[in-house]
TORVOSE-143031 format. One line per field, with one value per residue (C-alpha): residue number from 1; residue in three letters; y, x, z. Coordinates in pm, 1 decimal, padded with zeros to 6 digits. Last residue first. Layout:
% residues N
palum = [NUM | ...]
gugu = [ala | ...]
north = [Y | ...]
east = [X | ...]
up = [Z | ...]
This chain:
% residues 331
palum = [331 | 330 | 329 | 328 | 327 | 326 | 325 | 324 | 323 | 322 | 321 | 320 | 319 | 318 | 317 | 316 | 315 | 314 | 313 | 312 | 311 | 310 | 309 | 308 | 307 | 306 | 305 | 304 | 303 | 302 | 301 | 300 | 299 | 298 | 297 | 296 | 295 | 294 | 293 | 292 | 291 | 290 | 289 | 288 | 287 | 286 | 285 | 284 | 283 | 282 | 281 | 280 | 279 | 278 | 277 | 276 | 275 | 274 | 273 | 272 | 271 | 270 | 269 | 268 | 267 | 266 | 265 | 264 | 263 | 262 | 261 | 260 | 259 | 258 | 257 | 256 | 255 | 254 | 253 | 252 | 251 | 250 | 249 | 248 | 247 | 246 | 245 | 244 | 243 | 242 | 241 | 240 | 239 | 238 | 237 | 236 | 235 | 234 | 233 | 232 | 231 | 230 | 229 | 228 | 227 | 226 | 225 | 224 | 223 | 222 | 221 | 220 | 219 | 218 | 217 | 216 | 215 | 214 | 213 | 212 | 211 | 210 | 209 | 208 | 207 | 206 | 205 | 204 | 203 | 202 | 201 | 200 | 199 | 198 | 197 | 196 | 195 | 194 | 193 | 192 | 191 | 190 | 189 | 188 | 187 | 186 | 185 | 184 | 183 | 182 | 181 | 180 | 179 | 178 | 177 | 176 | 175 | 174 | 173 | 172 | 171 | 170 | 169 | 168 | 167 | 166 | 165 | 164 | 163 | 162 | 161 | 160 | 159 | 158 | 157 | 156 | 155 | 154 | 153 | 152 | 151 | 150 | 149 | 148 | 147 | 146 | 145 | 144 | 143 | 142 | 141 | 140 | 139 | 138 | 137 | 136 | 135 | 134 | 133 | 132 | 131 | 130 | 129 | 128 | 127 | 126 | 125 | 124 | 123 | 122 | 121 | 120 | 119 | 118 | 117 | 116 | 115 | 114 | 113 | 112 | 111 | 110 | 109 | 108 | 107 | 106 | 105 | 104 | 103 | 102 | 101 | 100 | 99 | 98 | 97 | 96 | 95 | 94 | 93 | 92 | 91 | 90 | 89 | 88 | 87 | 86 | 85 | 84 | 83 | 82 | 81 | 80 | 79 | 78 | 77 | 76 | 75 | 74 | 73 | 72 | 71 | 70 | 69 | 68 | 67 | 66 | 65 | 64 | 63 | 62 | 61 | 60 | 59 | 58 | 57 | 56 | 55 | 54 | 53 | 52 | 51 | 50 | 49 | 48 | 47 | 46 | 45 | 44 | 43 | 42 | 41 | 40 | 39 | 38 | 37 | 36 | 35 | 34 | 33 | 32 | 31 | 30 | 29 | 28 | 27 | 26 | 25 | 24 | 23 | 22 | 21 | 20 | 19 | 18 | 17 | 16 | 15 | 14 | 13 | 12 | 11 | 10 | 9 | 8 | 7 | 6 | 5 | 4 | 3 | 2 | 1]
gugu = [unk | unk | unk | unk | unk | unk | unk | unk | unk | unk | unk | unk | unk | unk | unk | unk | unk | unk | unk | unk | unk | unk | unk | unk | unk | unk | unk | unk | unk | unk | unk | unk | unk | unk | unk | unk | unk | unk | unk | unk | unk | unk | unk | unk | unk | unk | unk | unk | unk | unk | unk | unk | unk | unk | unk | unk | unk | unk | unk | unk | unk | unk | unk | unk | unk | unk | unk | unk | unk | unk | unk | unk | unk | unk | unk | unk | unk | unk | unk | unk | unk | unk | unk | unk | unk | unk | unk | unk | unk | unk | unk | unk | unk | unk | unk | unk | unk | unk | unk | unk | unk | unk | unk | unk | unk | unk | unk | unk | unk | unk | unk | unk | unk | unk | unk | unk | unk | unk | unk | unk | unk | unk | unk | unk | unk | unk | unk | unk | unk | unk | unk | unk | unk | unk | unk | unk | unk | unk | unk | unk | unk | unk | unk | unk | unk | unk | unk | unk | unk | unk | unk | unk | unk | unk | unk | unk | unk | unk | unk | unk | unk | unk | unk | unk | unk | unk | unk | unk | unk | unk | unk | unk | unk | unk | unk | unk | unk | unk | unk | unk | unk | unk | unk | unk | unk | unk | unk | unk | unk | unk | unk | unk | unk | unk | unk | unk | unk | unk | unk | unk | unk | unk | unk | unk | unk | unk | unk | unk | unk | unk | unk | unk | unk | unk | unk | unk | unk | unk | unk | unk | unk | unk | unk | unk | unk | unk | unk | unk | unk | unk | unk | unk | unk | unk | unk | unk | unk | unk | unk | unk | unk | unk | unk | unk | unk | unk | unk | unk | unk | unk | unk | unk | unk | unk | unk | unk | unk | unk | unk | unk | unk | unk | unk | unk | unk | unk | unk | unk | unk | unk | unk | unk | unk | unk | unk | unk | unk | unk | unk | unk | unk | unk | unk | unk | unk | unk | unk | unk | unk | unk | unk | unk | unk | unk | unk | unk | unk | unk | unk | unk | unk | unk | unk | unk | unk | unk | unk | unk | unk | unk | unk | unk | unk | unk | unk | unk | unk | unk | unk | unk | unk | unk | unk | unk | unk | unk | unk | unk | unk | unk | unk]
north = [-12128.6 | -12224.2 | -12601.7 | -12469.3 | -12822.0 | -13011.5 | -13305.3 | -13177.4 | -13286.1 | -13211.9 | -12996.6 | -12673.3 | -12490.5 | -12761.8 | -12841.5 | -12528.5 | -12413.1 | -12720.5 | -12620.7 | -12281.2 | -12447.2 | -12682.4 | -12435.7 | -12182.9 | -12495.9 | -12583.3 | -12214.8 | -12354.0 | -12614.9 | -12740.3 | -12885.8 | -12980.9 | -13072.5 | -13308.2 | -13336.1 | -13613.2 | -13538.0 | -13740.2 | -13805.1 | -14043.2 | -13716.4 | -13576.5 | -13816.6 | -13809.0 | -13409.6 | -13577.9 | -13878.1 | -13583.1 | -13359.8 | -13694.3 | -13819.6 | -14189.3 | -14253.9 | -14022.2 | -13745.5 | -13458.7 | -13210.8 | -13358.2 | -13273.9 | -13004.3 | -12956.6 | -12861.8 | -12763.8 | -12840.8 | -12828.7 | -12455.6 | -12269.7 | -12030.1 | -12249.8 | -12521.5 | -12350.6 | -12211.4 | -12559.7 | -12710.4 | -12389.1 | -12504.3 | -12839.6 | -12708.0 | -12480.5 | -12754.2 | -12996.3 | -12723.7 | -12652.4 | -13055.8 | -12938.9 | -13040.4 | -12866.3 | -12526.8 | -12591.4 | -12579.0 | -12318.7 | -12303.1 | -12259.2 | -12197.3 | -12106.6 | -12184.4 | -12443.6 | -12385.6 | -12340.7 | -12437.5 | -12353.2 | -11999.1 | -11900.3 | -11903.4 | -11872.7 | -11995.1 | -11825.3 | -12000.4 | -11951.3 | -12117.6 | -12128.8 | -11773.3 | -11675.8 | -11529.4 | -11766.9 | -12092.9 | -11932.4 | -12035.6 | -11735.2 | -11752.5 | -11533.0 | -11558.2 | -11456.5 | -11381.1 | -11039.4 | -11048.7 | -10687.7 | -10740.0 | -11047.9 | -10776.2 | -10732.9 | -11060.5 | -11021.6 | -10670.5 | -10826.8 | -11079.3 | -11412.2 | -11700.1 | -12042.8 | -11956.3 | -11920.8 | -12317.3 | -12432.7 | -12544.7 | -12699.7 | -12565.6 | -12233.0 | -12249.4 | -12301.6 | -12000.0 | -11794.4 | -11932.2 | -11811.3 | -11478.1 | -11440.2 | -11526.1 | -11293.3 | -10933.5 | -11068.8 | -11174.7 | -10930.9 | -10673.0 | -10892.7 | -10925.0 | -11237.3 | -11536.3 | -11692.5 | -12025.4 | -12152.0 | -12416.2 | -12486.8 | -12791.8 | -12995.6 | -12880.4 | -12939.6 | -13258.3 | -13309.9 | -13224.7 | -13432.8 | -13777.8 | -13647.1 | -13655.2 | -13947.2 | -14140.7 | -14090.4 | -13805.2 | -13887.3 | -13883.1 | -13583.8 | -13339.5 | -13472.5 | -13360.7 | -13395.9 | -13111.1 | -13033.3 | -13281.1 | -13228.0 | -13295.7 | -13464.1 | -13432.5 | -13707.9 | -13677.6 | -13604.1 | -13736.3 | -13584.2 | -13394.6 | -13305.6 | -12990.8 | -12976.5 | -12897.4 | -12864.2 | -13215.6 | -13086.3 | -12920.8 | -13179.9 | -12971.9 | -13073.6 | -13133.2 | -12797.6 | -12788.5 | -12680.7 | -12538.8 | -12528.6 | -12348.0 | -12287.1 | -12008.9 | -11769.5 | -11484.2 | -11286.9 | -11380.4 | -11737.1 | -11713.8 | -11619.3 | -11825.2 | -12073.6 | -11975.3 | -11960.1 | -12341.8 | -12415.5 | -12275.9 | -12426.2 | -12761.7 | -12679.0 | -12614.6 | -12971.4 | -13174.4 | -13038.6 | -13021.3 | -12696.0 | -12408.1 | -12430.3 | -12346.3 | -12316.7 | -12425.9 | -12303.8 | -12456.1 | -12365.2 | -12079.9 | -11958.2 | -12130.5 | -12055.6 | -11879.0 | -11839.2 | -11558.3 | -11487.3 | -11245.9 | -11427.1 | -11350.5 | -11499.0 | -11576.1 | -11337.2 | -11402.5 | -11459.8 | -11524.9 | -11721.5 | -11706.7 | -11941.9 | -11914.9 | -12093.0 | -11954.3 | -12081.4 | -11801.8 | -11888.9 | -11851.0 | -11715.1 | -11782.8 | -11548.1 | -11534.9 | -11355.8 | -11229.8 | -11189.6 | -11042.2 | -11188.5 | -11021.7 | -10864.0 | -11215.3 | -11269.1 | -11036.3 | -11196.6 | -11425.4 | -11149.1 | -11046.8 | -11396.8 | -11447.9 | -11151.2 | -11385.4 | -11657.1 | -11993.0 | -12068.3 | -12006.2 | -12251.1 | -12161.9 | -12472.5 | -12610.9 | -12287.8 | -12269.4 | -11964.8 | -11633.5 | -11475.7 | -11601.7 | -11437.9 | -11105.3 | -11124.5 | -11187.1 | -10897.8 | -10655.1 | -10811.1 | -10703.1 | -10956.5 | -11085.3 | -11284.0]
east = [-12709.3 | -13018.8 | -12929.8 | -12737.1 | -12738.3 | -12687.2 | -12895.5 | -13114.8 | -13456.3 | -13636.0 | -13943.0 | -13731.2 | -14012.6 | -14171.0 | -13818.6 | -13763.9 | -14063.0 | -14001.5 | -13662.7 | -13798.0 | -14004.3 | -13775.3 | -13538.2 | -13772.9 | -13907.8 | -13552.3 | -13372.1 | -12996.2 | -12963.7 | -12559.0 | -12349.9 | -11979.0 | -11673.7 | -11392.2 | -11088.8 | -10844.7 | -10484.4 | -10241.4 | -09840.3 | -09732.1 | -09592.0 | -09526.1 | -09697.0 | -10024.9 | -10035.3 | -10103.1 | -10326.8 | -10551.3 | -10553.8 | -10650.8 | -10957.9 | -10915.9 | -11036.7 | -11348.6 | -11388.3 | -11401.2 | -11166.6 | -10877.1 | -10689.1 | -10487.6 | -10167.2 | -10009.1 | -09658.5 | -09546.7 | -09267.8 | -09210.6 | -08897.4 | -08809.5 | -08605.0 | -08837.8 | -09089.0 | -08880.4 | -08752.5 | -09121.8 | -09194.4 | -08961.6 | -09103.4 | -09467.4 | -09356.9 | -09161.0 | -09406.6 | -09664.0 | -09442.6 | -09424.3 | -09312.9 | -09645.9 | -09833.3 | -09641.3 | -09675.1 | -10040.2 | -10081.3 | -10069.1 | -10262.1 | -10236.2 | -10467.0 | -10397.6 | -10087.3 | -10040.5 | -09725.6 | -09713.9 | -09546.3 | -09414.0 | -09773.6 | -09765.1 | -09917.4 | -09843.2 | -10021.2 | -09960.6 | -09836.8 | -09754.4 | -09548.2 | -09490.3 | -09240.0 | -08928.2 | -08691.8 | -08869.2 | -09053.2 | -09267.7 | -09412.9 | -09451.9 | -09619.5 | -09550.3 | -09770.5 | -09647.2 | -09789.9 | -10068.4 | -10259.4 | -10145.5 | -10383.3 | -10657.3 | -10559.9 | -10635.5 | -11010.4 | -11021.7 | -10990.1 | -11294.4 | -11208.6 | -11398.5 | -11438.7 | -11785.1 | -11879.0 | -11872.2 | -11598.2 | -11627.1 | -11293.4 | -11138.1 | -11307.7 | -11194.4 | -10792.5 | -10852.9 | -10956.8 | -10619.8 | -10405.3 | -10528.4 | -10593.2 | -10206.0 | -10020.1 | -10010.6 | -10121.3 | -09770.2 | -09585.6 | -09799.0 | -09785.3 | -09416.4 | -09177.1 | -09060.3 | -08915.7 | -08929.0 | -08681.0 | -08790.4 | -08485.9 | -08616.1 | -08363.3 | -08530.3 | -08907.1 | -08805.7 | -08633.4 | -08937.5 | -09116.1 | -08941.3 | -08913.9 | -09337.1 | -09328.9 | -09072.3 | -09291.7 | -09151.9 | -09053.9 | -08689.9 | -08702.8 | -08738.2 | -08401.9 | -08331.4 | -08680.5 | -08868.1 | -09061.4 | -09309.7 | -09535.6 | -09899.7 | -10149.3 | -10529.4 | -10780.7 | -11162.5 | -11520.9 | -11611.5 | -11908.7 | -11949.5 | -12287.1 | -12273.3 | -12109.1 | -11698.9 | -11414.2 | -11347.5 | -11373.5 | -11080.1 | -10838.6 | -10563.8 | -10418.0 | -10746.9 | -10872.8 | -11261.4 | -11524.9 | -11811.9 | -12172.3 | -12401.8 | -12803.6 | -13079.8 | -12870.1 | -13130.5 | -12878.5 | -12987.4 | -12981.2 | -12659.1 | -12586.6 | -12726.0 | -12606.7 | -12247.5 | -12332.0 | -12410.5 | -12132.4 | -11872.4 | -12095.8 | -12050.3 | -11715.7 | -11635.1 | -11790.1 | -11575.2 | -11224.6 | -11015.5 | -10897.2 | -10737.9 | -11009.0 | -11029.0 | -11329.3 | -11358.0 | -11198.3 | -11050.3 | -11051.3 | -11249.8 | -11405.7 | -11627.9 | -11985.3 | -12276.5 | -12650.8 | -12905.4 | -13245.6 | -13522.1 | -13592.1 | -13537.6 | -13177.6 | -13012.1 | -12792.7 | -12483.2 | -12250.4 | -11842.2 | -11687.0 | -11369.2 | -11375.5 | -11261.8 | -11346.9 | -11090.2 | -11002.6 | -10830.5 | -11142.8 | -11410.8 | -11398.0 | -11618.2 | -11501.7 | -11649.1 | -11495.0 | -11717.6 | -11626.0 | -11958.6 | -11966.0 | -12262.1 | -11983.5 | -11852.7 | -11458.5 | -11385.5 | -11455.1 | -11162.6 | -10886.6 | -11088.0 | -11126.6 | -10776.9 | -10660.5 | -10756.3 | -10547.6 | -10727.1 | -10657.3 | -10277.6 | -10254.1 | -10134.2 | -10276.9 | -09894.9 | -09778.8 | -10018.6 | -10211.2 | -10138.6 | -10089.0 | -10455.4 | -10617.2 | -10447.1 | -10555.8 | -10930.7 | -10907.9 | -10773.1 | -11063.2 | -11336.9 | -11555.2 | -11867.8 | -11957.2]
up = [01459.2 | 01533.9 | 01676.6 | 01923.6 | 02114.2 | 01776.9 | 01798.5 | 01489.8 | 01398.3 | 01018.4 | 00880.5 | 00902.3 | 01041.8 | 01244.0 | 01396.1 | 01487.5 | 01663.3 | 01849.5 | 01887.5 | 02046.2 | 02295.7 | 02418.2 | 02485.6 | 02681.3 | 02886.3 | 02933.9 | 03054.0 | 03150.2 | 02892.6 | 02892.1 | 02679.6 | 02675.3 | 02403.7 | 02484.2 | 02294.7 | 02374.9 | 02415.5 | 02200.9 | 02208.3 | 01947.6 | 01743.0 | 01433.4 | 01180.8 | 01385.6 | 01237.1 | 00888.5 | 00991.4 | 01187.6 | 00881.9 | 00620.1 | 00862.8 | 00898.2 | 01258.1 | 01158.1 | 01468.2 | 01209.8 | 01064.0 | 01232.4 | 01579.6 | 01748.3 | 01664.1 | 02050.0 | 02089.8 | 02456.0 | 02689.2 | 02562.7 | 02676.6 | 02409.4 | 02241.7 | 02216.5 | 02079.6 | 01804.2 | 01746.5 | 01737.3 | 01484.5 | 01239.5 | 01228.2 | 01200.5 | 00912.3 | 00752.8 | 00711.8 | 00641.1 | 00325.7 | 00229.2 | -00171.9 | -00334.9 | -00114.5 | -00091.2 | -00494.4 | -00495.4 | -00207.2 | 00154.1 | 00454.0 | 00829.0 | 01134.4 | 01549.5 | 01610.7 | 01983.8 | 02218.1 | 02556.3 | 02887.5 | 02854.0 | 02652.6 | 02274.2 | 01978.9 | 01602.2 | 01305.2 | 00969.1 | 00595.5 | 00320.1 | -00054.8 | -00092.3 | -00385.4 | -00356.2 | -00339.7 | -00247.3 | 00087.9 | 00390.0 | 00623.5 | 00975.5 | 01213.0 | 01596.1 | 01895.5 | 02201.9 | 02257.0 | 02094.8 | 01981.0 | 01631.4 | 01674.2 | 01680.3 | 01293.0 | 01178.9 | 01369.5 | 01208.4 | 00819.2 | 00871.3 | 00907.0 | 00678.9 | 00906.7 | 01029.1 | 00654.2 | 00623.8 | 00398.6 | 00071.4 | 00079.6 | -00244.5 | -00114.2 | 00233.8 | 00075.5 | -00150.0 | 00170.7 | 00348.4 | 00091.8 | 00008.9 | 00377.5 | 00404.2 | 00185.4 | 00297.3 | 00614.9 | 00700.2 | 00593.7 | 00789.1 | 01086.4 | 01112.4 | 00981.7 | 01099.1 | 00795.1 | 00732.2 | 00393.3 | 00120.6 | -00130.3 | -00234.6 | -00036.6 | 00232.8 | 00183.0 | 00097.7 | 00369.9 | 00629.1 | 00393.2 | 00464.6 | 00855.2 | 00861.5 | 00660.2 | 00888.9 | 01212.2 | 01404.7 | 01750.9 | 01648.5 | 01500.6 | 01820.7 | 01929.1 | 02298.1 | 02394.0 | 02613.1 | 02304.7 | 02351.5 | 02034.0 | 02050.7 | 01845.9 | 01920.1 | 01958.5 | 01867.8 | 02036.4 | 02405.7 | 02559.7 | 02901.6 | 02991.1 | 03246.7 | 03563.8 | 03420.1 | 03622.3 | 03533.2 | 03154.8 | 03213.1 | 03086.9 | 03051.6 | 02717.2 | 02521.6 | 02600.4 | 02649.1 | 02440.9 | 02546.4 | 02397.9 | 02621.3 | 02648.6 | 02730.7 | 02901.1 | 03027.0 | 03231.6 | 03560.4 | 03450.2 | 03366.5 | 03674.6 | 03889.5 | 03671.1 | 03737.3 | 04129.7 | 04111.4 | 03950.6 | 04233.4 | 04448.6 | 04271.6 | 04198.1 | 04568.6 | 04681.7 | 04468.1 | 04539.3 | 04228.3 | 04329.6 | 04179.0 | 03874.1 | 03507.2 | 03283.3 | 02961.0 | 02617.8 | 02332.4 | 01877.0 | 01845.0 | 02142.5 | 02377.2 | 02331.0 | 02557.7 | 02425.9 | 02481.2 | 02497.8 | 02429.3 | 02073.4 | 01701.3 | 01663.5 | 02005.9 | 02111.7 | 02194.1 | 02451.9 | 02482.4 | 02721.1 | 02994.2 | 03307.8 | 03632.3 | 04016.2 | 04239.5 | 04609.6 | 04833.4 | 05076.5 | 04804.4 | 04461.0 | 04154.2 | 03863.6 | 03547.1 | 03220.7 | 02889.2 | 02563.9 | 02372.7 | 02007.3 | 01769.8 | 01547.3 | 01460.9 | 01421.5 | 01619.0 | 01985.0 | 01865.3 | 02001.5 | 02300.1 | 02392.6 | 02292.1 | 02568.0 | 02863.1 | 02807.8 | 02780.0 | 02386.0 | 02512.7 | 02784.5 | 03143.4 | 03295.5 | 03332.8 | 03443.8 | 03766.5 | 03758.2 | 03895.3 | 03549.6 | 03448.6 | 03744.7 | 03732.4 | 03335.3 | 03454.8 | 03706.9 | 03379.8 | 03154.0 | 03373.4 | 03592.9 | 03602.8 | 03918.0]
């Protein structure tokens, strides 16, 4: 069943720490829900026998039809379960399509955290994508499982005169959409990666989130968003400019926030992975060089209304005069 955001919080405070990961807490639905006006956060409970079934979405509609469509958010999602009992996620499942059939769901494209693993919680098709990198923060010495190019930069970033600062919101996004729009542009970046200005200010609405800004005297070299639950830490947005690259300023940043981490009690600091699934991709060789430790990121797909489906990507197909694997293929 549908539930509202306070029951979905309950939930997420009761759960084991370990699972506790930030992309899964219930206020970063609300938080990445503003990124698109047509985004509707949504929470699902399945609960039997002190058993819960959970998992937080977001639905659309589906351009021109009577239908609609569920995603992840931005960045990890899935569902979440207190057991790993076979017979409860089936019926656990089986009241999920229920009701997404009830509410006209046509299709789904989830994807799961590469920490937890929660694709086993997961009835629909389960594909393999890319590795992530993440930091163990539980080690005395958080340099020595750097590779030597990530600890090479880290001191030239220093002995440059580089400094993080861990600043408000309103210092912080007095500088970094500049940043990070100029960094979409040189990469000619999809439009689903440009933010409006009320999904930056939701995060205002975070309690544990932490904005850092990278300085040479005055001048702003880089920028990122970190997030945090008490077990893990995540790596969400950043960018820098010309000279931030130059001088290793993301080096630093991700450093610097590994000892924050750290001292607030994180085990983990999750990177994430590359742009793509290529073994050579430039991010993923970059955020390899601070850690040995990988998760594996998993993304799932589901058709819960077929003949309606098919249908439409016919329709498709003929109008665009080509095929497409991608599950939400209009979008």
């Amino acid at each position: 069943m549908q539930i509202p955001y306070e029951r979905a919080l309950q939930i997420f405070n009761d759960i084991e720490g370990k699972d506790k990961c930030p992309s899964l807490h219930p206020s970063y639905l609300l938080i990445d829900a503003k990124r698109e006006a047509s985004l509707e956060p949504i929470y699902f409970l399945y609960e039997e026998d002190g058993q819960i079934y959970y998992h937080a979405f977001h639905i659309a509609s589906v351009p021109n039809t009577p239908f609609y469509d569920i995603q992840s958010p931005y960045g990890y999602g899935g569902p979440l379960s207190s057991t790993s009992d076979d017979s409860f996620l089936k019926r656990a499942w089986n009241s999920y399509r229920s009701w997404c059939i009830s509410k006209k769901i046509l299709a789904e494209f989830i994807r799961f955290h590469p920490i937890l693993d929660n694709s086993i919680n997961y009835k629909g098709e389960v594909i393999n994508d890319r590795e992530t990198v993440w930091i163990n923060l539980q080690t005395e010495n958080l340099l020595t499982q750097y590779q030597t190019r990530a600890r090479r930069k880290i001191r030239k970033a220093e002995e440059n005169g580089l400094r993080i600062e861990w600043c408000s919101f309103e210092e912080f996004y007095s500088c970094f959409p500049m940043l990070y729009e100029e960094l979409l542009n040189e990469l000619d970046a999809e439009q689903f990666y440009h933010f409006p200005k009320k999904y930056y200010q939701e995060w205002k609405t975070f309690d544990k989130v932490h904005f850092a800004i990278c300085k040479r005297d005055t001048e702003v070299l880089a920028a990122a968003i970190f997030y945090r639950t008490e077990f893990m830490m995540e790596y969400h947005l950043s960018a820098s400019n010309r000279h931030g690259k130059e001088l290793a300023a993301t080096s630093l940043l991700l450093h610097r926030a590994a000892e924050l981490g750290k001292q607030l009690g994180c085990k983990q600091l999750h990177l994430g992975g590359g742009t793509d699934n290529t073994p050579d991709n430039t991010l993923f060789f970059f955020k390899s060089g601070f850690s040995k430790e990988r998760g594996l990121f998993k993304i799932g797909k589901y058709i819960h209304l077929p003949d309606a489906y098919e249908q439409l990507k016919q329709q498709w197909e003929k109008e665009n005069v080509t095929g497409t694997r991608r599950i939400l293929f209009y979008r």
